[in-house]
N, C-alpha and C positions, 0 to 999 in steps of 0.2 A: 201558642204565641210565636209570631214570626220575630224573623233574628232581629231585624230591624225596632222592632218594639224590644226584645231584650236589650239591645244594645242602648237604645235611649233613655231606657229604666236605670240601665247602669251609671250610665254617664248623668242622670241626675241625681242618684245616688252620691256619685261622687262629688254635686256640685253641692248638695247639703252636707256630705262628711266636708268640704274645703270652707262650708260657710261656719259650723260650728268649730272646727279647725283655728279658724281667723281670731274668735274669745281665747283671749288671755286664759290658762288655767288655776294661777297664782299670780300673788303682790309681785311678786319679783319680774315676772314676765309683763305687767301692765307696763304698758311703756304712760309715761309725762306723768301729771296731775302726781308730783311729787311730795308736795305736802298731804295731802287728802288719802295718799298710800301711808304716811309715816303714820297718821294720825292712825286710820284703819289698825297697822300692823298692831300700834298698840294696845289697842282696845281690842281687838280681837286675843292675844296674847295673852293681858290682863286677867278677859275672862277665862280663859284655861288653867291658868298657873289658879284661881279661884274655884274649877269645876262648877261653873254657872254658866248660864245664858248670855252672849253678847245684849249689851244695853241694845234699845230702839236705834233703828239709824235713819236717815234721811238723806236720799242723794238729792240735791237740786242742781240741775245745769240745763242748758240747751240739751236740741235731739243732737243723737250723734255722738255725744262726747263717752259714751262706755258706763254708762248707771247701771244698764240692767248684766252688763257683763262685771263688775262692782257685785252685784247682788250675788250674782253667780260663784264671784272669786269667796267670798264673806261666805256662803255655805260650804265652799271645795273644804275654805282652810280649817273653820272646824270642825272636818267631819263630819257636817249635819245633812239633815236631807232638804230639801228646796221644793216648795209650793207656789207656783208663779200665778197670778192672776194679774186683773186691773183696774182700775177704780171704775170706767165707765161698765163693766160688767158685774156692778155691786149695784144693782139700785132699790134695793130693799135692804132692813134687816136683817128678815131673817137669811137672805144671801149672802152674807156674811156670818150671821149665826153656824149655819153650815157649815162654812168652812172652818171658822174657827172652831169648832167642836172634831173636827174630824184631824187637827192637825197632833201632829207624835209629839213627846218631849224633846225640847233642843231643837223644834224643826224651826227652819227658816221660813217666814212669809214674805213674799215679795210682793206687794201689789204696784204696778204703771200706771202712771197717770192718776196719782194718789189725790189729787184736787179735785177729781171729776167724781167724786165717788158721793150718792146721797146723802143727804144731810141727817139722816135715820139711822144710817150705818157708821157716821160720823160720830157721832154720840154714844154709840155701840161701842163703839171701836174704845175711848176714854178710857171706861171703866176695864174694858181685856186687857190695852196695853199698862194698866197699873195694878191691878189686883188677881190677870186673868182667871178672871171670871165675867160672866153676862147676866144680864135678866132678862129671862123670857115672858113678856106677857100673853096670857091665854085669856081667850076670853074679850067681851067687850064692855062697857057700861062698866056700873056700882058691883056687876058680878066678877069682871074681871082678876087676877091672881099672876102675880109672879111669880116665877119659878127660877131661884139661881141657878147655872150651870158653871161647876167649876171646869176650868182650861187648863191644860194642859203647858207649862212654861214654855216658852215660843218667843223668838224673835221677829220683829216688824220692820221689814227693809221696804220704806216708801219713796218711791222716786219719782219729782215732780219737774215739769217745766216754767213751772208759775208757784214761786214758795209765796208770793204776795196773797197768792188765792186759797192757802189753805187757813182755817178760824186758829185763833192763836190756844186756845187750849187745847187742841190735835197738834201743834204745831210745839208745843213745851212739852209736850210728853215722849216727844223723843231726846232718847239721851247725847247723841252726838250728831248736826249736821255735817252734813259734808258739803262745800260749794264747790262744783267743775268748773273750771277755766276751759277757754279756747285752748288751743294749743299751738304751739312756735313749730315752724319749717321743718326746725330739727328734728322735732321729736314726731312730725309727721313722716319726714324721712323714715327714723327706724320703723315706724308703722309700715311702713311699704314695703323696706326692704324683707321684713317677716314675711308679710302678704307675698309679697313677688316668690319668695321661698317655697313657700306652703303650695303657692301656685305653680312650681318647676317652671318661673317665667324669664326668663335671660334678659335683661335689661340693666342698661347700666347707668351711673348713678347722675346723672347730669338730668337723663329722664326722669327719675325718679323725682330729682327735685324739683322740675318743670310741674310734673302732676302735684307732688306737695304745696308747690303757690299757688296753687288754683284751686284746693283744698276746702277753703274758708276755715280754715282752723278746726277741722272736725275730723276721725277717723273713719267714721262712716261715708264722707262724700271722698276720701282719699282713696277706700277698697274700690270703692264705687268705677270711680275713672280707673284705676287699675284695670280692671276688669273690662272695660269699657276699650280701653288700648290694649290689653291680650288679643281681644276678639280682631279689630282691625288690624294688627299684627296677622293672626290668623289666618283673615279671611285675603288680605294682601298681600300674604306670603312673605313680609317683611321683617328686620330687623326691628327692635322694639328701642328703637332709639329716642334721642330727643325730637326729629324730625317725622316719626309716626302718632310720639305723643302729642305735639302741635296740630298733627291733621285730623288724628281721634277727635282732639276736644273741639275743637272746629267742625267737624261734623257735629258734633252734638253742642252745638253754642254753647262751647264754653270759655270764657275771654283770658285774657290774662292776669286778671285780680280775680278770677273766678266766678263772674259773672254771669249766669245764664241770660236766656230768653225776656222773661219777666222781668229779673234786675235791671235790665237794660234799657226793656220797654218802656217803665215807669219813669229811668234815668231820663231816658229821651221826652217822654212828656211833660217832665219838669222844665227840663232845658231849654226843647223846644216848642211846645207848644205855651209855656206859661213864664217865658223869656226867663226863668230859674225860679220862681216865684217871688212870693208864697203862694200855696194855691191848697183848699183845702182837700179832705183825705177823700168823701166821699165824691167829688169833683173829679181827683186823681183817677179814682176806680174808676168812675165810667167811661173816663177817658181811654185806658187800658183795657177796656172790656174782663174788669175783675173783680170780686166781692171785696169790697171794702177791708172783712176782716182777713182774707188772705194778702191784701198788701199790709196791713199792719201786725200782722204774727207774722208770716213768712219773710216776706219782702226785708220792709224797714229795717227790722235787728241788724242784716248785716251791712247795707248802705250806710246807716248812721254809724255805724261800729268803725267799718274802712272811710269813715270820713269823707264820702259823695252826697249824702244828704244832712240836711239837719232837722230838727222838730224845732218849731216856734209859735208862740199864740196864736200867729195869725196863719199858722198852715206851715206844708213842707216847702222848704228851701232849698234849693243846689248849691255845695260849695263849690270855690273855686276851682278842686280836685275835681270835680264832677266833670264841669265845662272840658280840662283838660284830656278828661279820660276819654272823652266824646272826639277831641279835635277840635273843638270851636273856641271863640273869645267871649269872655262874658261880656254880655253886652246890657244887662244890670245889677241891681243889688244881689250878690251873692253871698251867703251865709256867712262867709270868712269875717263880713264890713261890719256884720251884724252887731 
C-alpha cells in the first residue's frame, strides 16, 4: 500500500471518528429541544429507579432535527445495547420476526422511517410491543399452525417523519411521543461552536452565526455548511471569518434565509412566471423541471414555514415576503390579501 493511500485511509478515518464525534453522547450534551430531553430524562430515570424496560418511544420531527442521535442517547443512558434498523428494509414478517427474536433483554430497537415499514410486519409488531411475543404461522391452507415465540423484553424507539402516516393502533402502543421542533439561532449557535471544536476550526462567532441563519432550523444542515466553509477556508488559505462564510455559501447557492437552488427556483416560477399565483403543484413541477412529490416533501415545508409561500385551494401562492426576498413589486394578489 503506497503512503498516499495510507494517508487517505487515515484521514478518512478520521472524517468518520469527527462524524460520529459530532452525536451528542448524553441528555445533557444534546443541545435545544428542551422539553422533549426533560420529558426523556424522566422516563428514562423512572424506568431504572423500577429495574424495567424504558416504555415504547416515538421520535416524530423533520430530517435533521437529532431522532436517531435521540435513539442513540436513550440506549448510552441506560446502559443497554442498540439495534438500529428501518422500516423500508422490513418488508415482510418474517423480517422482522428475525430480528425480534434475535434481540437480548433490555436491548434497545431502533427502527427509521418507521411509517415505511409493511403492513404485515405492522401487525407483527402490535402484539411484540404489548405482550412480547409473536406468532409464527407455518404452513398454508386448513393445514396451517401457529407457533408463539416468546421475546425477549425490548425497547421500541420509532422515529418517523410523517406520524400522520403511521395506523393508530401502532401509533397507541407507544408509551411516550416525543415531537422535535425546529430549532432557534441560538441553539444552532452552540451546535456549531461544538462542531467547529471537535473540528480544531478557528472561527469566530459573528460567522458562526452567519452559517446558523442560513440553517433552516436543523443541526444537520448547520454541520453541513460548517464543513462546507472549513473546506473553502482550506482550500483559500483564508481566515474562516464572516466574509469566507458568505463566499462559501454563495458558491454553493446558499442565500440568506437559507435558500438553496430549488427553493428559489420554484420562488422564481411562482413570482415570475405565474405573476405569484395560484398556480397548481403539478404545473409548478414542470415548470421547475422537478417531480411533483420532491416539491411538496422537500421544497414546500420550508417556504410555507418562512412565510414565502402559501397553500390555498386553488394552488400555491407567493406572499408579499416572497416578492420582497426576490427584489420585485407585487404586481398581483399575494397571499398576505388572501
Amino acid at each position: 500500500m503506497s503512503d498516499e493511500v495510507r494517508r487517505a485511509t487515515a484521514e478518512s478515518d478520521a472524517e468518520l471518528a469527527f462524524e460520529g464525534a459530532l452525536r451528542p453522547q448524553s441528555l445533557g450534551e444534546f443541545v435545544g429541544q428542551h422539553k422533549v430531553r426533560r420529558q426523556l430524562q424522566l422516563l428514562l430515570e423512572a424506568a431504572a429507579l423500577q429495574n424495567r424496560t424504558p416504555d415504547h418511544i416515538l421520535l416524530a420531527g423533520p430530517p435533521g432535527l437529532g431522532k436517531t442521535t435521540l435513539a442513540m442517547i436513550i440506549a448510552h443512558e441506560g446502559q443497554r445495547p442498540l439495534r438500529m434498523t428501518s422500516g423500508p428494509a422490513i418488508q415482510h414478517a418474517g423480517d422482522l420476526a428475525a430480528v425480534l427474536s434475535s434481540l437480548v433483554p433490555g436491548e434497545v430497537l431502533f427502527i427509521d422511517e418507521i411509517h415505511r415499514m409493511a403492513r404485515s410486519a405492522e401487525e407483527m409488531l402490535y402484539l411484540a410491543m404489548e405482550d412480547f411475543r409473536v406468532d409464527i404461522m407455518v404452513g398454508k391452507g386448513a393445514g396451517a399452525t401457529s407457533i408463539p415465540l416468546e421475546l425477549a423484553p425490548f425497547t421500541l424507539v420509532g422515529a418517523t417523519t410523517r406520524a400522520g402516516l403511521l395506523p393508530n393502533p401502532l401509533r397507541d402502543r407507544f408509551g411516550f411521543t416525543a415531537h422535535l421542533e425546529f430549532y432557534e439561532p441560538e441553539e444552532l449557535h452552540q451546535v456549531l461552536v461544538r462542531a467547529a471544536r471537535l473540528l480544531a476550526l478557528a472561527i469566530d462567532d459573528d460567522a458562526l452565526g452567519e452559517i446558523a441563519g442560513r440553517s433552516r432550523g436543523t443541526p444537520r444542515i448547520a454541520n453541513r455548511l460548517l464543513r462546507r466553509v472549513r473546506d473553502y477556508a482550506l482550500v483559500h488559505g483564508g481566515a474562516a471569518d464572516r466574509a469566507a462564510v458568505r463566499a462559501a455559501l454563495e458558491l454553493y447557492d446558499v442565500d440568506e434565509q437559507g435558500l438553496d437552488r430549488l427553493d428559489r427556483a420554484v420562488l422564481s416560477a411562482v413570482v415570475e412566471r405565474f405573476d405569484g399565483g395560484p398556480v397548481g403543484l403539478s404545473t409548478l413541477a414542470v415548470s421547475v423541471g422537478e417531480e411533483a412529490e420532491t416539491i411538496e416533501a422537500v421544497v414546500e415545508p420550508f417556504l410555507v414555514r418562512s412565510g414565502l409561500l402559501s397553500r390555498t385551494p386553488r394552488g400555491r401562492v407567493a406572499t408579499a415576503r416572497a416578492w420582497q426576498h426576490l427584489g420585485l413589486a407585487p404586481r398581483g394578489t399575494v397571499a398576505d390579501d388572501l
